[in-house]
Each structure stands twice: as structure tokens, then as C-alpha cells.
N, C-alpha and C positions, 0 to 999 in steps of 0.2 A: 613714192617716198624718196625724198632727197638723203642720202646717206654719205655723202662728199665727207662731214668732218667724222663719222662713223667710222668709213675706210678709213680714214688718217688715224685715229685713233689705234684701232688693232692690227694698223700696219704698223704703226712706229711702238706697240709695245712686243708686237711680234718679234721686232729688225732690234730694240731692244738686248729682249731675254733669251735673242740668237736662237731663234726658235726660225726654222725656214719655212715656207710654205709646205714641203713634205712632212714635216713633223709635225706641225698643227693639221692639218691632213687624216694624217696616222692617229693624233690621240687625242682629235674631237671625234671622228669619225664623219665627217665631211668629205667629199671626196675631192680630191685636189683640181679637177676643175673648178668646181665651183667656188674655192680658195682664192683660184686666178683668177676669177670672173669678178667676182668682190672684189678684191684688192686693184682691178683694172679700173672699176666702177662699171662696168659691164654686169654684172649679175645683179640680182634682185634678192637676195635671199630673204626666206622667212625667219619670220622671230624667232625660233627654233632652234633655226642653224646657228643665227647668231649667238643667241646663248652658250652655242657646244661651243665656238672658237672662242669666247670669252671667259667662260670657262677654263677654257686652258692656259689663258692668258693671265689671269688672277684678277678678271673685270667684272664688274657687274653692270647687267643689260635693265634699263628701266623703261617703260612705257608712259608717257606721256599724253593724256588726250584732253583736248580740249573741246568745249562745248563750241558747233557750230556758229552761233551768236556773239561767240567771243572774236568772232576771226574776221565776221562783217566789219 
């Protein structure tokens, strides 16, 4: 999964609403590795995760899928 404008996304409303890495951490309950690993683009997180950091960010996560057929 390419998540390049995903990271830019909940890094800049993180850096924003002055919310640091530790406190998005603390009150998704994420653990602050894997915060840095995302935010590096080094991590992979699941839908999941990303939900609790969105979460706390006042975002909302949408899934998008397209039909195989569409993409030939």
C-alpha cells in the first residue's frame, strides 16, 4: 500500500493541533514506535491503527476499493 500522501496527511494535522508524537501515542493507544515508523514511512500499519491516530486527530479514515478490471 502506497501511504506517502496518508503520512503527510496525519503528520501535518498532528504538527498542526500541537499534538506530538508521544501524545498521539498515549491517546490512540499506538505505541510510539510504530507512530515513528509511519510518520518515517517506514511502517506499514493496519487499517486499524490508522483509525485510532485519526481518531484523535479529528480525521476520518475511508476505504476505497476498486474492481480489479478497473485498474487493467
Amino acid at each position: 500500500m502506497h501511504v506517502s500522501p496518508l503520512v503527510n496527511i496525519i503528520k501535518k494535522r498532528r504538527e498542526t493541533l500541537q499534538v506530538t508524537q508521544e501524545m498521539l501515542s498515549e491517546l490512540s493507544g499506538v505505541g510510539l514506535r510504530t507512530v515513528r515508523q509511519f510518520e518515517s514511512g517506514k511502517g506499514n500499519p493496519t487499517v486499524e491503527t490508522l483509525q485510532k491516530m485519526a481518531d484523535v486527530l479529528g480525521l476520518e479514515v475511508s476505504l476505497k476499493v476498486k474492481e480489479l478490471s478497473e485498474q487493467l
